[in-house]
TIVO-2410 file (N, C-alpha, C; in nm, 3 decimals):
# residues 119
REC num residu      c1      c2      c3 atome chaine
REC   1      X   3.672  21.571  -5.743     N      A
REC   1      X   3.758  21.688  -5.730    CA      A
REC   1      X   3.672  21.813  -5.718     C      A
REC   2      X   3.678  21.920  -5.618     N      A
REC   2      X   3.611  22.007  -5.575    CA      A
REC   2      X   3.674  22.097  -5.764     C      A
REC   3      X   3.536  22.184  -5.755     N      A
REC   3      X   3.565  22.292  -5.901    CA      A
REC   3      X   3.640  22.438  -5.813     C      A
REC   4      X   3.696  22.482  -5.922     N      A
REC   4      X   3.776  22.588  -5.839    CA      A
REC   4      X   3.695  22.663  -5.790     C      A
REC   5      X   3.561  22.702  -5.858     N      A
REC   5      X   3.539  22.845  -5.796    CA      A
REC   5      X   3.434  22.825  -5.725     C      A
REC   6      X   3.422  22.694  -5.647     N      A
REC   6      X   3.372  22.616  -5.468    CA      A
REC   6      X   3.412  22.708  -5.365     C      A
REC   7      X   3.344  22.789  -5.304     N      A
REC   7      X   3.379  22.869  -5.193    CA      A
REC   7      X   3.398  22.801  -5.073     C      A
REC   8      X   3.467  22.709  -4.976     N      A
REC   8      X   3.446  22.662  -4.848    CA      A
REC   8      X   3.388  22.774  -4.766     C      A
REC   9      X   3.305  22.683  -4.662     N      A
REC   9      X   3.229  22.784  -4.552    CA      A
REC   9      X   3.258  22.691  -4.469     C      A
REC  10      X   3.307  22.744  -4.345     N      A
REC  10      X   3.335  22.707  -4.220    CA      A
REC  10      X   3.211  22.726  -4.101     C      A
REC  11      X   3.202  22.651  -4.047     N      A
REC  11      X   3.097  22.715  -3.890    CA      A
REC  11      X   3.219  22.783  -3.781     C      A
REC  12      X   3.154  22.811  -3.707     N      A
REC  12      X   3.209  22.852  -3.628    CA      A
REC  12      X   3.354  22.811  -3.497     C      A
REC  13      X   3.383  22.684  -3.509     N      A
REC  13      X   3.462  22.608  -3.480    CA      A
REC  13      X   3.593  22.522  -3.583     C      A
REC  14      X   3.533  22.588  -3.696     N      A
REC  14      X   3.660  22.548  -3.801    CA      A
REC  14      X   3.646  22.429  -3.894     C      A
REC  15      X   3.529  22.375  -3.837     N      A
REC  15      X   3.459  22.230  -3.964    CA      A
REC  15      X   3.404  22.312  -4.078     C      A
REC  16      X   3.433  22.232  -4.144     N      A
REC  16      X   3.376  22.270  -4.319    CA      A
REC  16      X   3.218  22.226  -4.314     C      A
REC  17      X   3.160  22.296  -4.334     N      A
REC  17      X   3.028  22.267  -4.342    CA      A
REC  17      X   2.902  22.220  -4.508     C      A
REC  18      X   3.037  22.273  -4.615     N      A
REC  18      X   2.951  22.273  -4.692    CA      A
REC  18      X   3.072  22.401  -4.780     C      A
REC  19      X   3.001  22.449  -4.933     N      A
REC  19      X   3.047  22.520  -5.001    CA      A
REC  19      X   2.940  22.631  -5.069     C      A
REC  20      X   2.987  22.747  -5.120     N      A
REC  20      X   2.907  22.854  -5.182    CA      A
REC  20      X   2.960  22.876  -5.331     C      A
REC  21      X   2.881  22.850  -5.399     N      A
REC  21      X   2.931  22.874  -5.570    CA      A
REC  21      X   2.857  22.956  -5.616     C      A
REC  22      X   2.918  23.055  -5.658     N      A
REC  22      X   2.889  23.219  -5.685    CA      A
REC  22      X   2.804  23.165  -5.881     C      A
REC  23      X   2.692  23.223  -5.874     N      A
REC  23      X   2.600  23.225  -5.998    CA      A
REC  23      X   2.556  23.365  -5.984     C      A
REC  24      X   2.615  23.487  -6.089     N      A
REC  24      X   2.584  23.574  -6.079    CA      A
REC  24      X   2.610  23.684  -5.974     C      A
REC  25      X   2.539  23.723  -5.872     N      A
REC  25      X   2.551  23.811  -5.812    CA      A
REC  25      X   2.478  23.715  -5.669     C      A
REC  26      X   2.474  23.596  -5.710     N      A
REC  26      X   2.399  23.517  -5.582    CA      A
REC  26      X   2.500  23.358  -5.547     C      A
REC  27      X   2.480  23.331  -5.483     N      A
REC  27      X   2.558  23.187  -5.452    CA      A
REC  27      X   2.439  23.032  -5.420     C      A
REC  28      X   2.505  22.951  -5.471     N      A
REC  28      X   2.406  22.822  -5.456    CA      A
REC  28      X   2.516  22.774  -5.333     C      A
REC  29      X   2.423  22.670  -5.263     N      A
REC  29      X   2.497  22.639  -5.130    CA      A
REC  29      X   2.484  22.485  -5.180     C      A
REC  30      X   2.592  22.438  -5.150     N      A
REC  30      X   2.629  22.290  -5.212    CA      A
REC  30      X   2.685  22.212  -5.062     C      A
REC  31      X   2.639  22.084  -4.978     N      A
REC  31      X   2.627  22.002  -4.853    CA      A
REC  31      X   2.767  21.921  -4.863     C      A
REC  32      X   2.820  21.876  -4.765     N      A
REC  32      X   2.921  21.833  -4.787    CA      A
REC  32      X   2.968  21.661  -4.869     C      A
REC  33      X   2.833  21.654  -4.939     N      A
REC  33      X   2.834  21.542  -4.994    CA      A
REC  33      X   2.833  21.606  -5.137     C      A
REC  34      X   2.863  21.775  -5.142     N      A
REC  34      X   2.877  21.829  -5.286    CA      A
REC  34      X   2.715  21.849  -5.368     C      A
REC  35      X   2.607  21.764  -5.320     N      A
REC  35      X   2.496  21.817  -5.369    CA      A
REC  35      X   2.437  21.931  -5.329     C      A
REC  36      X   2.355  21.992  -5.460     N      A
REC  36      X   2.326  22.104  -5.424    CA      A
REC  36      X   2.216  22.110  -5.331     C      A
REC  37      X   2.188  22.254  -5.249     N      A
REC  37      X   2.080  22.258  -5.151    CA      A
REC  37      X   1.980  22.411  -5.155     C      A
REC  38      X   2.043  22.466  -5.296     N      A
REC  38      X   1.951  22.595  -5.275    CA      A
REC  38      X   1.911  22.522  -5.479     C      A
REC  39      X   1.803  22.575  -5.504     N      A
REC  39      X   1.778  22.574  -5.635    CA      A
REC  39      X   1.828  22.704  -5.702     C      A
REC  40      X   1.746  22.802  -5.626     N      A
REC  40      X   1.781  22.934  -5.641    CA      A
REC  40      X   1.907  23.034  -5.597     C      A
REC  41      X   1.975  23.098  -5.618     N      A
REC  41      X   2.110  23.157  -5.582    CA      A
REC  41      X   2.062  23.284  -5.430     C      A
REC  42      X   2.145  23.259  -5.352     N      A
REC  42      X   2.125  23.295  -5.228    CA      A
REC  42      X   2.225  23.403  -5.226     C      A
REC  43      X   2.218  23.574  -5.114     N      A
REC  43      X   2.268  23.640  -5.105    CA      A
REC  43      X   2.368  23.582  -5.015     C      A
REC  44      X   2.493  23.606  -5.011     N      A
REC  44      X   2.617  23.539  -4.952    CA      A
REC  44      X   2.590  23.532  -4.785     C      A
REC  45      X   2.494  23.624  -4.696     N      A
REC  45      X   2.498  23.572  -4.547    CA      A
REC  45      X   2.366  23.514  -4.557     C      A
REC  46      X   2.288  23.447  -4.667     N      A
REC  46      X   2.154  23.346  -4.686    CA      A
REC  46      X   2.242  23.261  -4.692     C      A
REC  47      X   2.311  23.256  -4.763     N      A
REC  47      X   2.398  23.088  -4.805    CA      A
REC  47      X   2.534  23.059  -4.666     C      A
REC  48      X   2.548  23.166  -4.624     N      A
REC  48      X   2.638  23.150  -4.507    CA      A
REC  48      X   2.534  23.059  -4.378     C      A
REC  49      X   2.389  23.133  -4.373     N      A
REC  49      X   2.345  23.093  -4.268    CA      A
REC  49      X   2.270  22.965  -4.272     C      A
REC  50      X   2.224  22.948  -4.418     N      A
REC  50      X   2.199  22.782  -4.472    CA      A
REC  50      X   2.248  22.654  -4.440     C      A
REC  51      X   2.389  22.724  -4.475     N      A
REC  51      X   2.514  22.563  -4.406    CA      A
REC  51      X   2.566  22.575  -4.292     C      A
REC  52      X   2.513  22.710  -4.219     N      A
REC  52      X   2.538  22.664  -4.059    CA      A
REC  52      X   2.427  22.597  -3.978     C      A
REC  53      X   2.323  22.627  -4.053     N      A
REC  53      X   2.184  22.603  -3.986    CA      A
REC  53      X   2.173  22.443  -4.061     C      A
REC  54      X   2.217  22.386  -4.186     N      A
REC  54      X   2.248  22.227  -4.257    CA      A
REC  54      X   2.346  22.173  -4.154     C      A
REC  55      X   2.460  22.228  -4.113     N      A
REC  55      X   2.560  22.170  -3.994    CA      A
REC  55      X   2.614  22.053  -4.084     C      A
REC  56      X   2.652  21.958  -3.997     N      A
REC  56      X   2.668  21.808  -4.071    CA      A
REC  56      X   2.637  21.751  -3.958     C      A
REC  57      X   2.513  21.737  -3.896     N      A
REC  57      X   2.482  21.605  -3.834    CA      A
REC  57      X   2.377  21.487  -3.920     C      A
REC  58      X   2.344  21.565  -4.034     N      A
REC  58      X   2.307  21.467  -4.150    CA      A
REC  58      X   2.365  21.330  -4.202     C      A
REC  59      X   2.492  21.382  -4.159     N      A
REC  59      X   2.597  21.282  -4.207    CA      A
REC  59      X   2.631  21.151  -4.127     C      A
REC  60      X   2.581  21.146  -4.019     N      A
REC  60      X   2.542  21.052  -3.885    CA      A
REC  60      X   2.439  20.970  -3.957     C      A
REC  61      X   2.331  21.003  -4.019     N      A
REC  61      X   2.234  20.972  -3.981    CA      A
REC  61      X   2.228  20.807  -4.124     C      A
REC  62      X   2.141  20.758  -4.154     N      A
REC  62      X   2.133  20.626  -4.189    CA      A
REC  62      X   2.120  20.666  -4.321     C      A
REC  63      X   2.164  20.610  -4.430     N      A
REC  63      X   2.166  20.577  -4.580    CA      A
REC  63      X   2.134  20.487  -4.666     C      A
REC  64      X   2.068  20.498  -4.799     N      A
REC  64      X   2.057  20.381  -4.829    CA      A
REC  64      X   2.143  20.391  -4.962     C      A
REC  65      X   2.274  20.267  -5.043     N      A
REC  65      X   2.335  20.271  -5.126    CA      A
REC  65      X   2.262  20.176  -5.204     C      A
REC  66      X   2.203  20.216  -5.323     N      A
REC  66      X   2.182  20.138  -5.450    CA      A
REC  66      X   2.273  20.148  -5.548     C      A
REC  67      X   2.319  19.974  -5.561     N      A
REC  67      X   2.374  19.940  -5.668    CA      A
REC  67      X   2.359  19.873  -5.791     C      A
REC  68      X   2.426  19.881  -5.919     N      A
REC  68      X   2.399  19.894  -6.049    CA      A
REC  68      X   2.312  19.779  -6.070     C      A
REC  69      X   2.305  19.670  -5.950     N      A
REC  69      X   2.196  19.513  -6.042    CA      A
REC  69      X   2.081  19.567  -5.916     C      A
REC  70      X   2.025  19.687  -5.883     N      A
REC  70      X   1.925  19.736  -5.835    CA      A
REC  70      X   1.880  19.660  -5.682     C      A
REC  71      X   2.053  19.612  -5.631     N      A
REC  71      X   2.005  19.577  -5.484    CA      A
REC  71      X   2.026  19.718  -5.368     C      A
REC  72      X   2.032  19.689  -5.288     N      A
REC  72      X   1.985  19.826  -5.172    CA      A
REC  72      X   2.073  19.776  -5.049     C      A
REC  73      X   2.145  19.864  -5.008     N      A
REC  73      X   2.244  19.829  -4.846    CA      A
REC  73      X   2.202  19.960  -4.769     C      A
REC  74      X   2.178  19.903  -4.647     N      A
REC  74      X   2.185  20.038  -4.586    CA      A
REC  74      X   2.320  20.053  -4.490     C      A
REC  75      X   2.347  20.186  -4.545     N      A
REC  75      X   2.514  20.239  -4.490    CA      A
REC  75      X   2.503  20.359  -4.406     C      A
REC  76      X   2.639  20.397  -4.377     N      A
REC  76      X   2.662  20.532  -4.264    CA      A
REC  76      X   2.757  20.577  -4.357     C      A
REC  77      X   2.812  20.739  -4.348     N      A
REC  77      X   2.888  20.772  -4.395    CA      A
REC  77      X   3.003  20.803  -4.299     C      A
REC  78      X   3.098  20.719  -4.354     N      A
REC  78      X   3.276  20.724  -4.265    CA      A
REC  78      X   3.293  20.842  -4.294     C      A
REC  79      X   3.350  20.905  -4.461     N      A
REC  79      X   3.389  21.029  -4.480    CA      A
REC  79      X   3.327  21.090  -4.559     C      A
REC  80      X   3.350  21.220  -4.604     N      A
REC  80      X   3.269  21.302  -4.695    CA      A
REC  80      X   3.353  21.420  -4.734     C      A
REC  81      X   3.425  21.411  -4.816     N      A
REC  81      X   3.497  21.560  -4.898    CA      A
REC  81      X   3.513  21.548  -5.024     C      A
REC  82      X   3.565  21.656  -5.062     N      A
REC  82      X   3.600  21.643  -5.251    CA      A
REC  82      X   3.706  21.566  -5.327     C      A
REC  83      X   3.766  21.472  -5.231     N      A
REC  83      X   3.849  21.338  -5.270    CA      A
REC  83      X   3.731  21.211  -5.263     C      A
REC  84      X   3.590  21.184  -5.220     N      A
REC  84      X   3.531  21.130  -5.281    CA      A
REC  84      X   3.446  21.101  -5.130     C      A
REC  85      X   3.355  21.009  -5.134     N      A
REC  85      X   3.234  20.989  -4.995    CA      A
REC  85      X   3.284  20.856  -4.940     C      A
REC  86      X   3.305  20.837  -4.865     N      A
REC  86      X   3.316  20.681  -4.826    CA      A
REC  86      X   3.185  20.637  -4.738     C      A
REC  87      X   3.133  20.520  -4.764     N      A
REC  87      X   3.020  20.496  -4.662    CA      A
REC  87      X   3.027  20.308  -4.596     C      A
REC  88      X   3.000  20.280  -4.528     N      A
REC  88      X   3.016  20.170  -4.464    CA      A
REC  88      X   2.897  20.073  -4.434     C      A
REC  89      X   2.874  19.932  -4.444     N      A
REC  89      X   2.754  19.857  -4.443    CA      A
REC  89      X   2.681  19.871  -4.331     C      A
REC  90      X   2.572  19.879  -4.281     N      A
REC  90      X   2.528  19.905  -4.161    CA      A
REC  90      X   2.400  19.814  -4.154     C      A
REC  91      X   2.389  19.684  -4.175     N      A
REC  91      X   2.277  19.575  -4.142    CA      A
REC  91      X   2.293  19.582  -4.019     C      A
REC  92      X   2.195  19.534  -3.931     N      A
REC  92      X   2.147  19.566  -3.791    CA      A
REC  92      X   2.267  19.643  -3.727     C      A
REC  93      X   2.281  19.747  -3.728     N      A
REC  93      X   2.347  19.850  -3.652    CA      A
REC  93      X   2.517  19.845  -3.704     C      A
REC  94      X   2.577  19.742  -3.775     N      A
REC  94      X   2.703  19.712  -3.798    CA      A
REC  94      X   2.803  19.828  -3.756     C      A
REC  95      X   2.761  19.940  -3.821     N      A
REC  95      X   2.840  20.058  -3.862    CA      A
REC  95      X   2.865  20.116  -3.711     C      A
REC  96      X   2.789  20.093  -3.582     N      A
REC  96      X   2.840  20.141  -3.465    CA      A
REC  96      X   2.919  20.010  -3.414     C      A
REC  97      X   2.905  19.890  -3.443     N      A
REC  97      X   2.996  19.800  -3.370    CA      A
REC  97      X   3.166  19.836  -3.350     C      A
REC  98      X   3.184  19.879  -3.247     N      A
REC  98      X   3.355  19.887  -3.255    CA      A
REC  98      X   3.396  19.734  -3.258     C      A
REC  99      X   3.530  19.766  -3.335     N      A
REC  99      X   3.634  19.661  -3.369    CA      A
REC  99      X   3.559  19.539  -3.455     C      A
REC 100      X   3.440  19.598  -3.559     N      A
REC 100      X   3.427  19.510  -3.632    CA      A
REC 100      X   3.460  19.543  -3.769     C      A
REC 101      X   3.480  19.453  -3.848     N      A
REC 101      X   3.498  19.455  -3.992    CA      A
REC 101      X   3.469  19.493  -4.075     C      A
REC 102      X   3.423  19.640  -4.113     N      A
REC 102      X   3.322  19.665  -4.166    CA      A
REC 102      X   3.339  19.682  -4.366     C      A
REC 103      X   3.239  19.676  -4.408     N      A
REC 103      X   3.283  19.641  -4.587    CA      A
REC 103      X   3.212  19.764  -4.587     C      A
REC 104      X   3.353  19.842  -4.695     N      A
REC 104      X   3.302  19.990  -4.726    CA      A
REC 104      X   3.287  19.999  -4.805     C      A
REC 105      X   3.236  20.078  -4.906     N      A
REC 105      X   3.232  20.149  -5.012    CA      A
REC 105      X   3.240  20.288  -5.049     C      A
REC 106      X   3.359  20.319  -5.150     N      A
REC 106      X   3.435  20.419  -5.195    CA      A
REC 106      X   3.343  20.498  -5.358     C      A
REC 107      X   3.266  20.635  -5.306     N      A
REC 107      X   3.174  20.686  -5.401    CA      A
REC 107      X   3.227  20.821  -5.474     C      A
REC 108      X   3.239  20.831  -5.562     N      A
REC 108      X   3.244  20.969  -5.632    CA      A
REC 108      X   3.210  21.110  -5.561     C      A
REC 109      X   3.222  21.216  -5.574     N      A
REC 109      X   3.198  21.347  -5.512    CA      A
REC 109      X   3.202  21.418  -5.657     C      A
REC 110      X   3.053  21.510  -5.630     N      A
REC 110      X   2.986  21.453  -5.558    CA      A
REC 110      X   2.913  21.309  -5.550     C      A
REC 111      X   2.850  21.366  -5.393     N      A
REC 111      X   2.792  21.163  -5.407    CA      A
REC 111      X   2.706  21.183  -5.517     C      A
REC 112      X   2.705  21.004  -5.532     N      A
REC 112      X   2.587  20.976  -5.646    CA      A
REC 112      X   2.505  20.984  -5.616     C      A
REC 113      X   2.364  21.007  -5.710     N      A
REC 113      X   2.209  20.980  -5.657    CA      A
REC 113      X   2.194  20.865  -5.602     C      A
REC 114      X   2.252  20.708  -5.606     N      A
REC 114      X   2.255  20.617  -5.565    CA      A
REC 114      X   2.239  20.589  -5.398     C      A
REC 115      X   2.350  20.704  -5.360     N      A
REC 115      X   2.323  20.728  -5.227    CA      A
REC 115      X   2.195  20.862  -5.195     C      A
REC 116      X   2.112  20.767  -5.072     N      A
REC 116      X   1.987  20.853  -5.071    CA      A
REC 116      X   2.008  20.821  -4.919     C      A
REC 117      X   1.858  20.915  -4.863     N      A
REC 117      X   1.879  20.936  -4.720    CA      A
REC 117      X   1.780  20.751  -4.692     C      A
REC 118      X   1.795  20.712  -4.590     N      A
REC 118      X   1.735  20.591  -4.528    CA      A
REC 118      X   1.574  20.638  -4.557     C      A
REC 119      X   1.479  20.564  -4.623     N      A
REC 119      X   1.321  20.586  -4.570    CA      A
REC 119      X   1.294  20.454  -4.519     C      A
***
């Protein structure tokens, strides 16, 4: 569940890019997987231009999900908002196969550390 005082930031075409949460007189810029991406609190057109310049083509890109008996899948992410992350199995390419079957998995928001980028 997004916290109330989550600012949405839009790009320029009306996609959500990400959020601004006001600390003080500065804002932290939080990715649309809800983790944070500034350590430090950013003046509101730093954190505006952060998550236009973050975009979401991150979210394309390959994942790896570790689970609790410490095995490893590598996934794609289907969705990503503050009702929770969904990501999908992706062994040799699965996750682009149209009309196949794919076994998803349904993650907390924000995502968990579990989910990490592919190395």
């Amino acid at each position: 569940m997004l916290p109330p005082d989550w600012i949405e930031h839009r790009r320029a075409d009306g996609e959500v890019v990400g959020w601004m949460v006001p600390d003080g007189e500065g804002f932290h810029v939080h990715d649309l997987l809800g983790r944070p991406r500034t350590a430090e609190p950013l003046e509101w057109l730093e954190a505006e231009e952060l998550l236009d310049e973050l975009g979401i083509g991150y979210l394309a890109d390959r994942w790896t999900l570790r689970f609790a008996d410490g095995t490893e899948r590598p996934v794609r992410i289907a969705e990503a908002g503050p009702r929770g992350v969904t990501v999908v199995a992706d062994e040799f390419g699965a996750a682009s196969a149209v009309g196949g079957a794919l076994e998803r998995f349904r993650l907390a928001f924000p995502a968990p550390t579990e989910l990490r980028p592919w190395s």
